[in-house]
N, CA, C and O of each residue as an XYZ file, in Angstrom:
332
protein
N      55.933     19.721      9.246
C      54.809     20.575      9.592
C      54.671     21.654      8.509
O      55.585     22.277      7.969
N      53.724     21.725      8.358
C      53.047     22.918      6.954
C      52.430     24.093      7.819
O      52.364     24.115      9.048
N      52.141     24.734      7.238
C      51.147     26.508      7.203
C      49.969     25.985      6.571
O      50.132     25.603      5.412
N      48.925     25.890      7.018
C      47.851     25.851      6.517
C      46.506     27.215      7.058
O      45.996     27.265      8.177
N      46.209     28.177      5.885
C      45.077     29.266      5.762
C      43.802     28.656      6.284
O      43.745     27.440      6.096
N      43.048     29.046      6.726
C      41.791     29.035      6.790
C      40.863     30.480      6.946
O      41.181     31.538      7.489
N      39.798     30.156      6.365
C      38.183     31.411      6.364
C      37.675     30.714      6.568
O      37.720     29.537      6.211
N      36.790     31.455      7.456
C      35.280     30.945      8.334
C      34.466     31.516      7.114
O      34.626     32.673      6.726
N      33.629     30.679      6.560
C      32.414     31.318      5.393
C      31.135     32.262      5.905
O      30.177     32.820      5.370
N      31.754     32.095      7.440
C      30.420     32.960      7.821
C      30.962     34.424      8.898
O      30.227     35.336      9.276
N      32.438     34.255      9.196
C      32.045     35.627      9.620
C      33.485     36.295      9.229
O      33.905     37.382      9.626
N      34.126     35.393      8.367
C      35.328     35.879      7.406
C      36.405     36.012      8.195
O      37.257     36.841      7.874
N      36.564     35.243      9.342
C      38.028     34.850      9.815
C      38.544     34.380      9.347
O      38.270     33.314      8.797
N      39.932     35.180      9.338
C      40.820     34.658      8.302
C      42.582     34.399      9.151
O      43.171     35.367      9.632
N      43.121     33.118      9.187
C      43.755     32.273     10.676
C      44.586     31.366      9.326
O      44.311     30.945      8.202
N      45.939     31.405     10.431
C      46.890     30.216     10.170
C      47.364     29.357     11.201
O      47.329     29.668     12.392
N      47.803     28.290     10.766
C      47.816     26.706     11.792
C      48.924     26.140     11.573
O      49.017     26.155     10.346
N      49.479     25.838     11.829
C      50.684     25.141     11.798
C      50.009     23.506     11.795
O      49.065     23.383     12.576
N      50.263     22.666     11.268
C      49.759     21.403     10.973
C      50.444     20.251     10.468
O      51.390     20.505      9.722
N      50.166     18.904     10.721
C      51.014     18.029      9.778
C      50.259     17.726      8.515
O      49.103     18.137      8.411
N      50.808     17.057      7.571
C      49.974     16.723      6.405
C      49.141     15.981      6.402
O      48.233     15.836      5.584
N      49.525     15.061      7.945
C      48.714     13.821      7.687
C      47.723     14.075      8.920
O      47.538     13.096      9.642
N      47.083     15.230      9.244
C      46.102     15.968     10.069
C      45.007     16.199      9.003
O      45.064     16.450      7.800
N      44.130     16.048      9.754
C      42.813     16.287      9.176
C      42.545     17.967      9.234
O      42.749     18.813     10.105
N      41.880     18.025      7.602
C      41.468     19.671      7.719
C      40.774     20.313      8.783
O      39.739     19.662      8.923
N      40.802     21.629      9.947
C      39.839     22.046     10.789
C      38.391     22.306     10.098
O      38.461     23.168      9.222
N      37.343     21.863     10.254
C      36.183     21.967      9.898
C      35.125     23.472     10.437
O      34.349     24.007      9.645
N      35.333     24.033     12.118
C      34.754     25.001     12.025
C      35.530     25.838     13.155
O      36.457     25.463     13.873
N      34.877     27.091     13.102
C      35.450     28.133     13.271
C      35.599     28.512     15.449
O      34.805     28.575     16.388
N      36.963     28.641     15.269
C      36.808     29.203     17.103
C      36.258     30.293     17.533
O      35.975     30.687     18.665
N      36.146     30.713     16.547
C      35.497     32.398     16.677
C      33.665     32.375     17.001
O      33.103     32.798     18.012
N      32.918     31.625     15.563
C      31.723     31.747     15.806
C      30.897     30.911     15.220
O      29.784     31.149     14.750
N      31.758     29.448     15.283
C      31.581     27.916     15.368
C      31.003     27.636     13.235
O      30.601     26.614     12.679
N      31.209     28.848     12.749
C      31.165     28.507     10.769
C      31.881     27.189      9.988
O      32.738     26.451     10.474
N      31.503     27.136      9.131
C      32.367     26.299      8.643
C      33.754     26.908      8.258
O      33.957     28.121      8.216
N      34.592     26.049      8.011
C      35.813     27.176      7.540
C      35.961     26.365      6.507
O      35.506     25.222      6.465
N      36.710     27.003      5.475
C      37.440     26.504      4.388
C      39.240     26.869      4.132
O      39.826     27.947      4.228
N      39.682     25.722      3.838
C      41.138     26.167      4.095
C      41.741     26.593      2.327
O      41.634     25.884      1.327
N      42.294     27.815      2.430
C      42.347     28.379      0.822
C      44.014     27.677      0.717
O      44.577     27.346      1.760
N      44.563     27.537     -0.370
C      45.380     27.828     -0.909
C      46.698     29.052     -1.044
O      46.430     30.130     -1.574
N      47.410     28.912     -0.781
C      48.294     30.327     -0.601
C      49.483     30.459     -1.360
O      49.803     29.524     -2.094
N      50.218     31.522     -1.292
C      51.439     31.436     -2.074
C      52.923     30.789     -0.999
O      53.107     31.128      0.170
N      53.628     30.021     -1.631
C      54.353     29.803     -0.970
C      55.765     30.132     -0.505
O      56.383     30.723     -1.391
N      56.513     29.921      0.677
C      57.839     30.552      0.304
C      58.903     29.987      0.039
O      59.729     29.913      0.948
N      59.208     29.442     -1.210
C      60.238     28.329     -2.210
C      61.000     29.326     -2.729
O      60.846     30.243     -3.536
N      62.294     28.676     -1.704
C      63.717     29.281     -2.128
C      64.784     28.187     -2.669
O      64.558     27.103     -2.131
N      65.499     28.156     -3.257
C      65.920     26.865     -3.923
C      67.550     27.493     -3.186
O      68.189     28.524     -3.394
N      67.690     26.766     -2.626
C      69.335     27.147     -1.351
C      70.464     25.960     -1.963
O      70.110     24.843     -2.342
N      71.766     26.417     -1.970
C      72.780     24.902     -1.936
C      73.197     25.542     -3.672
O      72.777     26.241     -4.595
N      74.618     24.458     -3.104
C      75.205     24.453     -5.194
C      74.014     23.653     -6.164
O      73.277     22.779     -5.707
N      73.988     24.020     -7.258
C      73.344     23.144     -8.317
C      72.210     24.023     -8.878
O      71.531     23.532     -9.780
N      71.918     25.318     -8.429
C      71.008     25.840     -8.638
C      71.531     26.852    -10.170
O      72.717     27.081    -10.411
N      70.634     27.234    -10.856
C      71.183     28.115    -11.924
C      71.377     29.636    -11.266
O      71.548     30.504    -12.122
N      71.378     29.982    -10.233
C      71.778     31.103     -9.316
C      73.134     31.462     -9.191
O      73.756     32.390     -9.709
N      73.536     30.456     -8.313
C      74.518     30.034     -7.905
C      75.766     29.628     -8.627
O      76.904     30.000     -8.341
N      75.433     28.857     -9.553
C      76.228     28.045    -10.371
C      76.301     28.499    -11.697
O      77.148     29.213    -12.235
N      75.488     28.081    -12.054
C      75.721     28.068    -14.000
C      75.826     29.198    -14.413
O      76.554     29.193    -15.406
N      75.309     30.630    -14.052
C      75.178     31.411    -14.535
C      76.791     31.801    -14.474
O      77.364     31.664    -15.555
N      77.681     32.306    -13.270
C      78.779     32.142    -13.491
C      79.488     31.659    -14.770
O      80.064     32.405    -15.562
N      79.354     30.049    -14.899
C      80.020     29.031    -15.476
C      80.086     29.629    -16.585
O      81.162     29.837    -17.145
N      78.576     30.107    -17.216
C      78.212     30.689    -18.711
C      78.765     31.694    -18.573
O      79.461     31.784    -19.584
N      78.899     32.389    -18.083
C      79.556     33.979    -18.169
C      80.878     33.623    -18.736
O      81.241     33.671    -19.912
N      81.633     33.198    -17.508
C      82.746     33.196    -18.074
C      83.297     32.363    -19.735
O      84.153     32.808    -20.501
N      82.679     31.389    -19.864
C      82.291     30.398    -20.966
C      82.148     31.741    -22.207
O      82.991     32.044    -23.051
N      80.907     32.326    -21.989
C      80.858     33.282    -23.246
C      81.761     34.099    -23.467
O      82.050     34.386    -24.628
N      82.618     34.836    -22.056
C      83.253     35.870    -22.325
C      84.662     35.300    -23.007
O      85.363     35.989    -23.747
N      84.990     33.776    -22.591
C      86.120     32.987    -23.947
C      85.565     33.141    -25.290
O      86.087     33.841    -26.158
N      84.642     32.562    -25.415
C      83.880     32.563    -26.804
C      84.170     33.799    -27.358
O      84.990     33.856    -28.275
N      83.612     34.819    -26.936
C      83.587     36.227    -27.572
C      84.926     36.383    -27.612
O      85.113     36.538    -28.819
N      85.849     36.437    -27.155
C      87.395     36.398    -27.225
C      88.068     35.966    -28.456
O      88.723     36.611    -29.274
N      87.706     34.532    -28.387
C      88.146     33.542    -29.743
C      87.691     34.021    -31.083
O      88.427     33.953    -32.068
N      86.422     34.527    -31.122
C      85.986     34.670    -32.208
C      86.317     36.237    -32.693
O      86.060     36.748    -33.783
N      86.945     36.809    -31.579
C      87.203     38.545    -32.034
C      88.748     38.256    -32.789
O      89.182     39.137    -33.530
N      89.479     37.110    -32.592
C      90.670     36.713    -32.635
C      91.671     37.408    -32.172
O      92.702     37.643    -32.802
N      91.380     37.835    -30.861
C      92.513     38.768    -30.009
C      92.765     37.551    -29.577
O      91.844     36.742    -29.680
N      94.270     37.021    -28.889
C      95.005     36.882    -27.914
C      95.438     36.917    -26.851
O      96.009     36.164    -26.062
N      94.863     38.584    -26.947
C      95.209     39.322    -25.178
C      94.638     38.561    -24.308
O      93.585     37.928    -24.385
N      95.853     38.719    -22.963
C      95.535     38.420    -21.660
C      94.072     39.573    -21.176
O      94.211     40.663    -21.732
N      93.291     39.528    -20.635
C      92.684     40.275    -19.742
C      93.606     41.707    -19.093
O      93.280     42.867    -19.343
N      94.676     41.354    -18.314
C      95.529     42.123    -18.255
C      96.332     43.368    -19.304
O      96.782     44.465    -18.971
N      96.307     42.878    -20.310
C      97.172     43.931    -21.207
C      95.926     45.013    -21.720
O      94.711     44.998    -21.521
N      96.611     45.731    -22.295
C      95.533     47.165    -22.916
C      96.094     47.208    -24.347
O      97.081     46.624    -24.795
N      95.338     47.935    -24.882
C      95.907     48.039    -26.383
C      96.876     49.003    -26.396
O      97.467     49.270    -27.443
């Protein structure tokens, strides 16, 4: 089931529906029988679970660079020790 917007072109009701995809668009208005048109909207896409660059990689790279930068300073040190 989707969110689907609608406006009445004639007296600017503006309504959401809960719907399946495979439902036909509502054509007119409960309010004051207009046509309606169903707009387009923004959606709410959250990308959830391992595999995401959120979650995951960014970590991975962090730590990845902070070796890199290590190797190439040619320290040795543990994390632990101080100068």
């Amino acid at each position: 089931m989707a969110i689907y917007e609608y406006e009445c072109l004639k007296c600017g009701h503006h309504f959401e529906v809960w719907q399946k995809i495979t439902e036909d668009p509502l054509k007119t208005c409960e309010k004051c029988g207009g046509e309606l048109r169903r707009l387009i909207g923004q959606t709410g896409f959250i990308l959830k679970g391992t595999g995401w660059y959120v979650t995951d990689y960014a970590r991975k790279e962090k730590s990845s660079d902070n070796k890199k930068d290590a190797q190439s300073d040619g320290s040795s040190k543990s994390s632990g020790e101080s100068d």
